[in-house]
C-alpha positions as CSV (number, residue, x, y, z in Angstrom):
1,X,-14.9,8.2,33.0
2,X,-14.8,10.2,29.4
3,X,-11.0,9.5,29.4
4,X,-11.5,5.9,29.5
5,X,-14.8,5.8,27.4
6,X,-12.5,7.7,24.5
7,X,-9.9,5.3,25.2
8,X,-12.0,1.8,24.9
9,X,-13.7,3.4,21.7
10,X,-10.1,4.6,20.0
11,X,-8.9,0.5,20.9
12,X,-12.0,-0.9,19.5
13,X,-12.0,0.5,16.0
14,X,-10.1,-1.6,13.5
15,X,-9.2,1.1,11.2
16,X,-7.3,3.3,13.8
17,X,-5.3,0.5,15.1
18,X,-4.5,-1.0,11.2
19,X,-3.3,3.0,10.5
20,X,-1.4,3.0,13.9
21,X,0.3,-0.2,12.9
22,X,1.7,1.1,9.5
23,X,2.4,4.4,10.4
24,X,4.5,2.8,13.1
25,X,6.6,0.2,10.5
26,X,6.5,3.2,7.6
27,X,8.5,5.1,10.2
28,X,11.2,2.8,10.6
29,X,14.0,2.9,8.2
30,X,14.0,-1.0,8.2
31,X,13.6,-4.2,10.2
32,X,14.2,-7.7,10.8
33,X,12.3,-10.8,11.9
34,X,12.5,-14.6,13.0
35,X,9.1,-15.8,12.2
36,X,7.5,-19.7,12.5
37,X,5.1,-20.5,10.5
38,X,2.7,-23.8,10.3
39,X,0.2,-25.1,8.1
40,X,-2.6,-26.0,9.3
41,X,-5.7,-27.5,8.4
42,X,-8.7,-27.3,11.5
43,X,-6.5,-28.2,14.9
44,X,-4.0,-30.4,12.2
45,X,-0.8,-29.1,11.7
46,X,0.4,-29.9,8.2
47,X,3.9,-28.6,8.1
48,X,5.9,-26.3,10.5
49,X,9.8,-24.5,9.8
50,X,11.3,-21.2,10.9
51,X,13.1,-18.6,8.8
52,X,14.0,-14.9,9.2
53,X,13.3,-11.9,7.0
54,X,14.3,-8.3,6.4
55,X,12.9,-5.1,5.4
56,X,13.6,-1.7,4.0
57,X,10.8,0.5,2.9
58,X,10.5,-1.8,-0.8
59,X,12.8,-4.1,0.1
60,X,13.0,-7.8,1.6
61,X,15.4,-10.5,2.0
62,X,13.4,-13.6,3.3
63,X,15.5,-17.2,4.1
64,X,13.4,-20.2,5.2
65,X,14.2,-24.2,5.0
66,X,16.5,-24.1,1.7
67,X,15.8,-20.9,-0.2
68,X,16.5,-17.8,0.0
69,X,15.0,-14.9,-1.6
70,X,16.3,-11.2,-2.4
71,X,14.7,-8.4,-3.6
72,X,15.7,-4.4,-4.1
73,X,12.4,-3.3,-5.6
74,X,12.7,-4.1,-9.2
75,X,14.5,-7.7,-9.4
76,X,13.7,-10.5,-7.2
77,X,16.5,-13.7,-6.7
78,X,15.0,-17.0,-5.5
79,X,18.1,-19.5,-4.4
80,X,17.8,-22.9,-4.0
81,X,20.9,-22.9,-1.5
82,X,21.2,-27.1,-1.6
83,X,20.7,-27.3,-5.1
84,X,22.9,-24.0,-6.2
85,X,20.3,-22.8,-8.3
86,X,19.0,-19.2,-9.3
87,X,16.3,-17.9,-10.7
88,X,15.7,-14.4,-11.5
89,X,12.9,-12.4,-12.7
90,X,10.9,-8.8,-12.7
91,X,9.4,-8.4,-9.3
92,X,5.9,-6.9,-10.4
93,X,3.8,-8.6,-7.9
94,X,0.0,-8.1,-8.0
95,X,-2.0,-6.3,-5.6
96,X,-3.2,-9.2,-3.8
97,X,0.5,-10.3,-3.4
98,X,1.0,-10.8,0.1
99,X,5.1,-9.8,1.1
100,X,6.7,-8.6,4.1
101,X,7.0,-5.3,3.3
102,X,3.6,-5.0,2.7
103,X,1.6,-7.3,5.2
104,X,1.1,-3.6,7.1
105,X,-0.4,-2.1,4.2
106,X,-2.6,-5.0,2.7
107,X,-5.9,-3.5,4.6
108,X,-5.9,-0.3,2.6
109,X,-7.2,-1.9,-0.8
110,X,-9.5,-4.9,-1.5
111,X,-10.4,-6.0,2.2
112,X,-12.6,-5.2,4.5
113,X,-12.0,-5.0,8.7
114,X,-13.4,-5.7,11.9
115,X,-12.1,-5.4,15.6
116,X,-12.7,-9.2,16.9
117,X,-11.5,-8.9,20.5
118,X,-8.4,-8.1,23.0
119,X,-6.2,-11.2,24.1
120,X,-3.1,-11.7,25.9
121,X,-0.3,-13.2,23.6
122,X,2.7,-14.1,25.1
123,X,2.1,-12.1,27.9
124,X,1.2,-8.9,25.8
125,X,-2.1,-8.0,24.8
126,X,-3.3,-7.8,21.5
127,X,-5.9,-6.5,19.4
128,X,-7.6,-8.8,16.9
129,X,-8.5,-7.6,13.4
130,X,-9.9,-9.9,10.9
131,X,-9.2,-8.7,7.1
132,X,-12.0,-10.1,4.9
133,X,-11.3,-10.2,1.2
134,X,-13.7,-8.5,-1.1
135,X,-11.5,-9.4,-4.0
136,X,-12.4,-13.0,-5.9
137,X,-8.6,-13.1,-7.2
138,X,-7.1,-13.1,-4.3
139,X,-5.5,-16.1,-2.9
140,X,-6.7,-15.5,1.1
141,X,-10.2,-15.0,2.1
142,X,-9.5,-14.0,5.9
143,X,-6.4,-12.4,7.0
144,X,-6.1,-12.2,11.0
145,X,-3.8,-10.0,12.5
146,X,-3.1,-9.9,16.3
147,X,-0.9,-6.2,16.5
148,X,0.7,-5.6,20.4
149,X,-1.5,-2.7,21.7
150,X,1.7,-1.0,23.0
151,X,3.8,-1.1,20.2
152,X,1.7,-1.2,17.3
153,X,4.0,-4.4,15.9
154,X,2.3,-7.3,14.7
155,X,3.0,-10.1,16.2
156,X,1.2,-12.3,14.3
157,X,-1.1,-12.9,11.0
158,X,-3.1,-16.4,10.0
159,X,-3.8,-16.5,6.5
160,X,-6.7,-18.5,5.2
161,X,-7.4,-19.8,2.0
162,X,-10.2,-21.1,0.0
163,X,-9.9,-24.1,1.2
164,X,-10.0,-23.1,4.7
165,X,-6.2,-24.1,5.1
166,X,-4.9,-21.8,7.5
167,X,-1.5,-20.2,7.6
168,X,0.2,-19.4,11.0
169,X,2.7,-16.5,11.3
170,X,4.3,-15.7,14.6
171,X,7.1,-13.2,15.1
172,X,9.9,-15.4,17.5
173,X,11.8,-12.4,17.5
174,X,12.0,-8.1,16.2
175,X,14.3,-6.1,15.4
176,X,13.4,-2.5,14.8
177,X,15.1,0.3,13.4
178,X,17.7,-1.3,11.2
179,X,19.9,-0.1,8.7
180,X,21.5,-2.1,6.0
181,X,24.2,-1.7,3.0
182,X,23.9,-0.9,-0.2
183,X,23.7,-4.2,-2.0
184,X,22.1,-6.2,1.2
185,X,19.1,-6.8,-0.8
186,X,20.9,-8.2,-3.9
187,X,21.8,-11.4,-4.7
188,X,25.7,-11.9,-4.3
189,X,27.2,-14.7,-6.3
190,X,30.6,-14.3,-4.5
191,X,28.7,-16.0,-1.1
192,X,26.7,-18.1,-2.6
193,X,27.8,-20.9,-5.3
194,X,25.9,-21.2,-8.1
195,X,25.4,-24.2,-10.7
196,X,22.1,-22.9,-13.1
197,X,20.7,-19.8,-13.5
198,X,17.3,-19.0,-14.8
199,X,17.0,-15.3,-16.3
200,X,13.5,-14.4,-16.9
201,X,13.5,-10.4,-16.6
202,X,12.6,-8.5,-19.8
């Protein structure tokens, strides 16, 4: 009974699952996802498309619809694959800036938590953890994350603005433990034709 009273508390609070789940992704030396994600506004589903991403430790390669997006840390390349257009800039995001390789980490600073429940998802269970924002600038007020109780992966995260638009995230697909090339993350003109570049970096 003290086994499974210990074990029912350790599920229920927020902050040991949220440090579970990023120790978990902060271990890997990289990963990849296939992710769908709608728009929605109450039941109303604005928009809907599928894309894939990549991650190692500070960098992400993200490609959705018609753009693709590479960063290695410093630089960031957004291309417009239809049109054949480039821009490039700094990437300094602000704190608040939500990317995939730090949805894990985005509890630590400016939010607050709470456990909502346990729910099967695709026939795993989930905890629930709604993020609250404390910070006026930022652009979500709610972040909810729904991270497999086995694995510690998330498996989903609605994001939901001022408005009360929500933003659906679902993981289709994972792919842990990846490792990628040198020059994965960059931009490579030789693959992909390009017609205008923007340069914006200092």
């Amino acid at each position: 009974m003290m086994v499974f009273s210990s074990t029912l508390m350790v599920a229920q609070d927020p902050k040991a699952v949220l440090d579970k789940m990023s120790a978990t992704y902060k271990a890997m030396p990289g990963f990849e996802i296939e992710f769908v994600q709608k728009v929605m506004s109450e039941a109303e589903v604005l928009d809907r498309f599928s894309g894939t991403a990549a991650v190692s430790k500070e960098k992400f390669m993200i490609k959705f619809r018609d753009q693709h997006i590479y960063c290695n840390g410093p630089v960031l390349w957004t291309y417009l694959v239809e049109a054949q257009e480039l821009t490039i800039t700094n990437f300094e995001p602000e704190e608040t800036f939500i990317n995939p390789t730090n949805i894990y980490d985005i509890y630590k600073k400016g939010f607050t938590y709470t456990y909502k429940r346990s729910e099967n998802m695709g026939g795993s269970l989930v905890d629930v953890i709604e993020l609250v924002s404390t910070d006026e600038d930022s652009d979500f007020t709610n972040i909810i994350m729904y991270i497999d109780k086995k694995t510690s992966y998330l498996k989903a995260w609605d994001l939901i603005d001022y408005d009360g638009i929500k933003t659906a995230f679902e993981v289709a697909n994972f792919k842990p433990n990846q490792t990628y090339a040198a020059g994965f993350f960059e931009f490579d003109p030789k693959k992909n034709p390009v017609q205008h570049t923007e340069d914006y970096r200092n």
